[in-house]
C-alpha positions in Angstrom: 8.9 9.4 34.1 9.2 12.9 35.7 7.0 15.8 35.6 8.6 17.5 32.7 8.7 14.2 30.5 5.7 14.2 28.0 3.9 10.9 28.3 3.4 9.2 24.9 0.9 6.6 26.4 -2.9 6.8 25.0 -3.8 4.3 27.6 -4.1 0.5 28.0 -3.6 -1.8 24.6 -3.6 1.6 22.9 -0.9 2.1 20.3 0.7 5.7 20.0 1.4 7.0 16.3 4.4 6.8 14.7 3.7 10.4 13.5 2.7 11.3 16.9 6.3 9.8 18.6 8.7 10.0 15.6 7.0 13.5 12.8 8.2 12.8 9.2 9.2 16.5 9.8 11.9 15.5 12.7 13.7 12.3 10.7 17.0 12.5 8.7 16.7 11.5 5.4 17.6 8.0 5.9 15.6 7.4 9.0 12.8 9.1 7.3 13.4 6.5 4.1 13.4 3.6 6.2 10.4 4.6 8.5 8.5 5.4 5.0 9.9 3.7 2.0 7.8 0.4 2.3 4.8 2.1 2.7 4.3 1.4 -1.5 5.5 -1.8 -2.0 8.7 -2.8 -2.8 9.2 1.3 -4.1 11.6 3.3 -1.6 12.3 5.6 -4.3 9.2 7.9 -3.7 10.2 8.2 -0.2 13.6 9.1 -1.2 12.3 11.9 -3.8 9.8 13.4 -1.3 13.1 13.4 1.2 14.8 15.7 -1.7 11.8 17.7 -1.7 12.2 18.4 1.8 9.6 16.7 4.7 8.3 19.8 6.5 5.8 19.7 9.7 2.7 19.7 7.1 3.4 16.5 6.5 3.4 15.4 10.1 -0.4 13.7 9.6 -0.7 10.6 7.3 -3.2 11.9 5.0 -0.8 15.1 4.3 1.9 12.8 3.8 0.1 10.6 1.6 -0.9 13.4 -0.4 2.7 14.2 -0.8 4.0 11.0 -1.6 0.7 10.7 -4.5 2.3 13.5 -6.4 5.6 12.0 -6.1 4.2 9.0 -8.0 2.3 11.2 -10.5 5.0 13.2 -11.3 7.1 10.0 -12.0 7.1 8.5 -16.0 4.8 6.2 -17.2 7.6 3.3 -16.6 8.2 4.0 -13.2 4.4 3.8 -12.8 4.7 0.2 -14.5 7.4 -0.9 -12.1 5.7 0.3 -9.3 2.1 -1.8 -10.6 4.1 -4.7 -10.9 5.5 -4.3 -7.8 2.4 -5.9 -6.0 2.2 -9.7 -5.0 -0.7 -11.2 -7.0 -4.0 -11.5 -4.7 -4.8 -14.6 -3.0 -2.3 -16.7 -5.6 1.0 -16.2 -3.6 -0.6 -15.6 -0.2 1.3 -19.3 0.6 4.4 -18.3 -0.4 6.6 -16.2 1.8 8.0 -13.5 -1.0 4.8 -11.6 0.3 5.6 -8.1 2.7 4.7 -8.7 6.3 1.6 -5.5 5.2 0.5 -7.7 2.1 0.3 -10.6 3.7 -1.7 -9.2 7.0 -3.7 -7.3 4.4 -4.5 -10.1 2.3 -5.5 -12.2 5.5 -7.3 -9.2 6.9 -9.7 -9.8 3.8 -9.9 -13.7 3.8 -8.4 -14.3 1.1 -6.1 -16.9 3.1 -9.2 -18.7 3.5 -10.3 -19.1 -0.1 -12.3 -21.9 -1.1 -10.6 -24.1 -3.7 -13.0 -22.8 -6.8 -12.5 -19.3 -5.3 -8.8 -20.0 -5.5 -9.2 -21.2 -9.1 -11.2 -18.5 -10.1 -8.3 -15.7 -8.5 -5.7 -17.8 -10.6 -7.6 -17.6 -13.3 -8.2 -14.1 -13.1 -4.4 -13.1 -12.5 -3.7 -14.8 -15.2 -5.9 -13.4 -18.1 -5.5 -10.2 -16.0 -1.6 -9.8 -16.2 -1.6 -11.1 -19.7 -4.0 -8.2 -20.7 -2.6 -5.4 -18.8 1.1 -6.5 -17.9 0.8 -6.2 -14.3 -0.9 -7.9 -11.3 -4.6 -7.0 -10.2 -4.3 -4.3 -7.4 -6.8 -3.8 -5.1 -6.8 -2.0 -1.7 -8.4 -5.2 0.2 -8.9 -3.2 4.0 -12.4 -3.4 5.0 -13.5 -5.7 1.9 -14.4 -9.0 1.9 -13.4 -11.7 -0.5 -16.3 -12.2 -2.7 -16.1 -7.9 -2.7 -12.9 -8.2 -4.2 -13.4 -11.0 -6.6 -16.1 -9.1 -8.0 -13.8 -5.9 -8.3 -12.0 -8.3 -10.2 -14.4 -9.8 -12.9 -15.5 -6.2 -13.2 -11.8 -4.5 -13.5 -10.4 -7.5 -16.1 -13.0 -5.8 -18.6 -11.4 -2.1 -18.4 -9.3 -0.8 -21.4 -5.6 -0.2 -20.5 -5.7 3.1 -19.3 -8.8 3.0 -16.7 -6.8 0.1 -15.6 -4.0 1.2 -15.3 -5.1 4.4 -13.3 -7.4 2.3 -11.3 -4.5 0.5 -9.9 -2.8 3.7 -9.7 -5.7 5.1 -7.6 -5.8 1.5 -5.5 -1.9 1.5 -4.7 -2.4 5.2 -3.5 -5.4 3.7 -0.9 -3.0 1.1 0.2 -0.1 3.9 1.4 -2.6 5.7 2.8 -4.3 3.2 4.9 -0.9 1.8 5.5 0.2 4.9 6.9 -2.9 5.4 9.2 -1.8 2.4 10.6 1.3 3.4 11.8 
């Protein structure tokens, strides 16, 4: 490294930003899509519409580029909404099976759910079950910094809600999950 060359170091075991080494605002399109399209699951499309919109260096900090990537989804019609919801793995019932994203599955482990007791695992299949059956999508909820008796809770309390608090619940929870997916980058 010379004397002209900006370090991007933060120190020992430290991790530098992805928005710190690589903005938003400096990507093409594509790189920008495939740096940012996973961060909701399974649902490059918003990146690729926020790409149309034009990524500018406002959006250089994940909450700003969260924001922008929320209204992309709010602007989007009710289907695409739906197809995004069902996007998402069921919680704790697939946590096995590889068809989980690398983020789900680090997410789900992050909350214990890989270590579910076998009534706790009932109870979550039982849950998804009447849940999905009720509102047509998997139960979505942004797991960082909960535990899993937190979340089943969530979930005996959510299964109760009429279709459209649900539905913008898991709207609001999928929108938690880009952020804090983006913070971690």
């Amino acid at each position: 490294m010379t004397e002209n060359t900006p370090s991007t170091a933060t120190g020992p075991g430290e991790k530098t930003s992805l928005f710190t080494s690589n903005p938003p605002s400096t990507l093409a399109a594509k790189s920008f899509v495939n740096l940012y399209g996973s961060v909701y699951e399974h649902s490059p499309w918003i990146a690729e519409r926020l790409v149309e919109n034009g990524i500018t260096p406002a959006l250089d900090s994940p909450e700003n580029l969260a924001s922008a990537m929320q209204v992309i989804v709010e602007r989007a019609t009710r289907d695409e909404k739906l197809a995004l919801l069902r996007s998402h793995p069921d919680l704790a019932g697939k946590l096995a099976l590889a068809d989980l994203t690398t983020s789900s599955r680090n997410e789900q482990q992050g909350a214990g759910l890989d270590q579910c007791s076998k009534d706790e695992l009932v109870r979550f299949s039982e849950l998804n079950d009447v849940y999905k059956g009720k509102f047509g999508f998997p139960f979505i909820f942004a797991v960082k910094g909960f535990h899993r008796t937190d979340i089943l809770a969530a979930f005996e309390r959510r299964v109760k809600n009429d279709m459209d608090t649900e539905f913008n619940e898991a709207l609001q929870q999928v929108h938690r999950i880009a952020l804090l997916r983006l913070q971690s980058l």
